[in-house]
N, C-alpha and C positions, 0 to 999 in steps of 0.2 A: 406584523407577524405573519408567516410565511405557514396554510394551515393544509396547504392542498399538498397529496402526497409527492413526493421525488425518488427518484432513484438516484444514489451516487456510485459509482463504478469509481474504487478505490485502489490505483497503480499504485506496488511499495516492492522495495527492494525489502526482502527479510530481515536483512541483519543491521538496517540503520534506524540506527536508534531515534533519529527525530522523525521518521517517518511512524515509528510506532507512536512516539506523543501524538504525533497528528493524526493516527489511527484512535488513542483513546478517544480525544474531541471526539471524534465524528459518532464513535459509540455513546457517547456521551447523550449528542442530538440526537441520536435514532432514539436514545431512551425517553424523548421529552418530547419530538415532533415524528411526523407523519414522513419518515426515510427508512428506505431498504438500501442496503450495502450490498453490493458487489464486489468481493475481494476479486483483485488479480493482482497477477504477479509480473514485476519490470524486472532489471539488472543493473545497478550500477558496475556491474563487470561489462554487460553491453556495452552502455552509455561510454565506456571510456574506453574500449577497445581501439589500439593506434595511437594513442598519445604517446609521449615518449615519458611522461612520468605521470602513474598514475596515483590523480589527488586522494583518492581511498588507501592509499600506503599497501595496497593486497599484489604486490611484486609476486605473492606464492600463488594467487590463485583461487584462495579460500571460498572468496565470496560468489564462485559457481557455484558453491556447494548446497547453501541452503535454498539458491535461486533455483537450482535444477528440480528440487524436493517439491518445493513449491510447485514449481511445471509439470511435476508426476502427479501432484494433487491438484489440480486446478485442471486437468486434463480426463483423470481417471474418476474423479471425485466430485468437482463441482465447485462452486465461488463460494457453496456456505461450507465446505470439509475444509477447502480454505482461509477461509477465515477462525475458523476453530484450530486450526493447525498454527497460524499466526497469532494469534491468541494464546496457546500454548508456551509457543517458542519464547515469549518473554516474558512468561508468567513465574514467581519463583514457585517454590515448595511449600511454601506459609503462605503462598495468594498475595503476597506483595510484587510489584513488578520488577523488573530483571535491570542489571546496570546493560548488560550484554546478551543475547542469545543464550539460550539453552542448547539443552543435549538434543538432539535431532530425535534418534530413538527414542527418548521420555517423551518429547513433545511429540511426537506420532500418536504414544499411545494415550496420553491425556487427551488425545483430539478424537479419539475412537476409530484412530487413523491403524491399516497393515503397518509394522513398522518395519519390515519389506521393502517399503516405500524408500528408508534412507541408502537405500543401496543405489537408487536414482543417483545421487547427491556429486561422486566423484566420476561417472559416466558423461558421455555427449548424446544418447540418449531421447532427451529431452529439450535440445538444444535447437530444435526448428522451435517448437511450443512458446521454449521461453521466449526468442526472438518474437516468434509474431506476436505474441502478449506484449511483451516491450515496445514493438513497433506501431501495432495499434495508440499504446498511449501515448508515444511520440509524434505520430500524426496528426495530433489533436489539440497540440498545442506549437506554438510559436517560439524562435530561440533557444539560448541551450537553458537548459534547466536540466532539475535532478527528480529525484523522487521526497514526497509523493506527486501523482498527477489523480486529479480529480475530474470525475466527468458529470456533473448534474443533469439527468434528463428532467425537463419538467412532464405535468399531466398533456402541456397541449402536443408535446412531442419534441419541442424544443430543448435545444442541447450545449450548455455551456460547460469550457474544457479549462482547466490552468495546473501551474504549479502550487502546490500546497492548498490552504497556507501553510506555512513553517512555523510550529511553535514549540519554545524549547521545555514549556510545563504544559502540565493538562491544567484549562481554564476551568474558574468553580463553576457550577452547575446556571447563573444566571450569564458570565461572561461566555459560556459555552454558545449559551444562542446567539447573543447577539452578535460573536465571531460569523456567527452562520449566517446571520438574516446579511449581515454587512458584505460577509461574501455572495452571498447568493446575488446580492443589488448591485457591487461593483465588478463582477463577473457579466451580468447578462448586460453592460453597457457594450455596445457594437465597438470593438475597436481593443478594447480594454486590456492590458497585454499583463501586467507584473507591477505588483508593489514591494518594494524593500523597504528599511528599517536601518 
């Protein structure tokens, strides 16, 4: 068991839905072990800029939208308005979770967010922010992948980077850790690139 604190620096596109499961985990662990979260913000509209069909089916564009909002908040606001904003967005109205995003404007002001802010959303704007947020977490890992990207600093300063994990439910409270400790082990092996399923 893993008791010394971490920091995770947690890339997610807003609007993907397994990125938010793998956002609950990780809330999950902060609640049971010694981790602070770092929300930031990527782009699967970056990530696939130039392909000639893009695997997110968003031909209109949409998914700048909440990405940029993101960039206004992570920029003007900070990684924890962030994370209360992202927290928001897929939160329903009865405090169950969301199949899809929210309304940008409710979830500003549930996050104690200007909702000001969604006027970011349809602008370029924001669009140096979101790139280097994105491209930091690109840097950091190897091959194509998607979001999320995880970054684990440990105490001695050490620094392990990957995709995910990907998980399509939130694990109960005991599978929660041990997701964590297994990553945490098979991450910091020197080399160590992606597991699938």
């Amino acid at each position: 068991m893993v008791t010394e604190r971490r920091t995770v620096d947690f890339w997610f596109d807003p609007a993907c839905p397994l990125s938010r499961v793998t956002a609950t985990w990780i809330t999950a662990v902060a609640g049971q072990r010694p981790v602070d979260i770092r929300w930031r913000v990527m782009s699967l509209s970056v990530l696939n800029e130039g392909r000639d069909v893009d695997p997110e089916g968003d031909e209109e564009g949409y998914l700048w939208i909440p990405a940029s909002v993101c960039a206004a908040i992570q920029t003007a606001y900070g990684h924890t308005a962030l994370g209360r904003f992202y927290d928001a967005l897929w939160t329903a109205e009865d405090g169950g979770r969301r199949e899809w995003i929210g309304d940008l404007v409710e979830a500003l002001g549930a996050a104690g967010l200007p909702v000001a802010l969604a006027e970011a959303g349809p602008t370029t704007d924001h669009d140096a922010a979101l790139r280097a947020s994105h491209d930091e977490a690109m840097g950091l890992v190897v091959g194509e992948v998607g979001t999320p990207v995880l970054a684990v600093t440990h105490p001695s300063g050490s620094r392990h980077a990957f995709f995910g994990p990907v998980v399509t439910e939130t694990p109960g409270p005991e599978d929660a850790l041990r997701l964590w400790d297994g990553t945490l082990l098979v991450a910091s092996v020197p080399g160590f690139r992606e597991i699938k399923t």
